[in-house]
C-alpha positions, 0 to 999 in steps of 0.5 A: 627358702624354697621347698623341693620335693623329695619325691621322684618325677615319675613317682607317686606322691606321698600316700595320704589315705583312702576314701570310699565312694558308692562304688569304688574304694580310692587311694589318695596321694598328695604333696608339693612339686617345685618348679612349675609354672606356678612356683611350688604346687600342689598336687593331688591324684587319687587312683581306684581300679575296678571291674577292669578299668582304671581310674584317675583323678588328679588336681594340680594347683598354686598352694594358696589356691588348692584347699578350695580347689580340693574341696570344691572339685578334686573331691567332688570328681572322685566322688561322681565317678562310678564304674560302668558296667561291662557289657558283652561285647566288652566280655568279648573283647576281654576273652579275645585278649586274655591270652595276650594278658597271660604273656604280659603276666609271664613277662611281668613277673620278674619286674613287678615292683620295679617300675615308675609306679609301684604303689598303683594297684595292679588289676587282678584277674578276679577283679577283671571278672575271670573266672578262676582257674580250674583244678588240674585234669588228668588223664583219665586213662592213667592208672588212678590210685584211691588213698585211705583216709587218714589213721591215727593208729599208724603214727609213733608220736601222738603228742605235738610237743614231742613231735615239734621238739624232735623235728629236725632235718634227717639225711639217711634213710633205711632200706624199709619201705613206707605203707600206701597208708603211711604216704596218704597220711603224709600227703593229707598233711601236707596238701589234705582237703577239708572245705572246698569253697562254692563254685570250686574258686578255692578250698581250706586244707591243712596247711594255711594259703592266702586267699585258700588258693593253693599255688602248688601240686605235689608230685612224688617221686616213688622208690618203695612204698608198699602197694605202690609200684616205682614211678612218678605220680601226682596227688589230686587233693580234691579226690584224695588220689593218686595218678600214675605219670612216669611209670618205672623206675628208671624214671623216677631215680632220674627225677630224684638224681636231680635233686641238686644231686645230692645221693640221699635223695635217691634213697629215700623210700619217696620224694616229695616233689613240689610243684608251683603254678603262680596264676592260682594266686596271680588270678586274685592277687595280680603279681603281688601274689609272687610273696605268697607263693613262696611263703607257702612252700614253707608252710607245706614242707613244715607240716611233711617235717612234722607228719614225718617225726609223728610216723618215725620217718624223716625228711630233709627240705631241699630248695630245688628247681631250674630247666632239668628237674622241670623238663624231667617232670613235664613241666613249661617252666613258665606257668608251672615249675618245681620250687621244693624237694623233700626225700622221706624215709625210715629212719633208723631207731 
């Protein structure tokens, strides 16, 4: 009886491990394909991606033919394969091109996983040998705002198990204003710095990321916090600062309003406000980096949960986003966009 593939015409083969040569690591793939010239075959294709190039070997073969075909010059191709070395003018070549990359980018990340090769590891940018992204500037002309680090005198709960068994989603808020130290604890929670890496490429915060990258900035949007004027305002976690954006408080209801127009936002002491930029993880994980990304809104919102419960306050995660909420913001919608709203305020006791 003759045996068919299970396997699609434009899919890979069955993965079938990988193998590390002196300069590139391998991924293996081998099966059997009916129908050819030569009856049932084999097939063997091994990929590798580094320093942006791509690398292919593949061996087709009569079945009775393919172990000594695979031994005597499948593996010895992948193993004398090496990656070059780029050269300036190639470095060149790449730079010219890389805004052209970022389009693709955009374009991709809707569709990433659905084509013909969804096992082919895409080329990161950090692969490619592109420097990491830097940390958003600001205006330096804007009013700029140092926060007070971090007191445990100000919290109402000290103890973890109180403040996970009471943490719950609160939607009605006092009147109170919250203290500027109680926001910047709230803000350390939540996005605090504790290790910047080398270079600046990353940093180890409070809450967990992949690759330490840290896709999100956290905007706020302030009604009443002590010492704070009304307005829109962007935490700078590398500082610890805050940088006036919108000021007035016509603007900051606006921003609040958009919250799926639900009334409590609006009268919340402050809105947490978080704000996504996927090419922070695009640069080390290619467009697999879409999982993580949303993963680690939660991550971030969990620890405001639970900061809240500590002060006595409240908060209430709110899955937000689309053309307005950006636009109110500032934001292109395309390489930054709003992911994640949370309003926090007094509670009543």
């Amino acid at each position: 009886m003759e045996r068919r593939s299970s396997w699609g015409s434009r899919a890979l083969p069955p993965h079938a491990g990988t193998r590390e040569t002196s300069c590139l690591t391998w991924a293996l793939y081998a099966g059997e394909r009916a129908g050819t010239e030569m009856g049932v075959a084999r097939v063997d294709i091994a990929l590798s991606q580094a320093g942006g190039w791509s690398f292919v070997v593949a061996l087709v073969a009569p079945a009775d033919e393919v172990k000594a075909l695979h031994e005597g010059v499948f593996l010895p191709a992948v193993d004398a394969l090496s990656s070059p070395h780029a050269d300036p003018a190639l470095l060149r070549e790449i730079e010219a091109h890389q805004a052209e990359h970022t389009r693709l980018v955009r374009e991709s990340r809707e569709v990433y996983c659905a084509g013909a090769w969804p096992d082919f590891p895409a080329i990161a940018d950090q692969d490619r040998g592109i420097p990491a992204p830097p940390q958003r500037p600001y205006d330096e002309s804007a009013d700029v705002i140092d926060l007070p680090q971090p007191d445990r005198s100000i919290l109402k709960k000290t103890h973890i198990l109180d403040v996970i068994r009471d943490r719950e989603s609160r939607r009605t808020f006092t009147g109170e204003s919250l203290s500027l130290s109680e926001l910047a604890y709230l803000l350390w929670a939540t996005q605090g710095v504790r290790l910047i890496a080398p270079g600046g490429w990353g940093s180890a915060r409070t809450v967990p990321s992949g690759g330490a990258r840290h896709p999100y900035e956290t905007y706020l949007a302030v009604n009443r916090v002590d010492g704070l004027a009304p307005g829109v305002y962007r935490y700078v976690p590398y500082e610890h600062r805050l940088v006036s954006l919108f000021p007035g408080q016509a603007r900051s209801d606006e921003v609040t309003g958009l919250a799926c127009g639900l009334s409590y936002v609006g009268q919340a002491a402050v809105c947490f406000l978080w704000v996504a930029l996927p090419y922070r993880s695009e640069w080390r994980y290619g467009l697999g980096a879409r999982r993580d990304v949303l993963i680690e809104a939660g991550h971030i919102c969990q620890n405001l949960y639970l900061a809240c419960e500590s002060l006595g306050c409240g908060t209430c995660a709110i899955l937000s986003g689309g053309p307005a909420i950006d636009a109110a913001l500032g934001l292109d919608g395309e390489d930054e966009m709003i992911v994640y709203t949370a309003p926090v305020g007094r509670i009543a006791t």
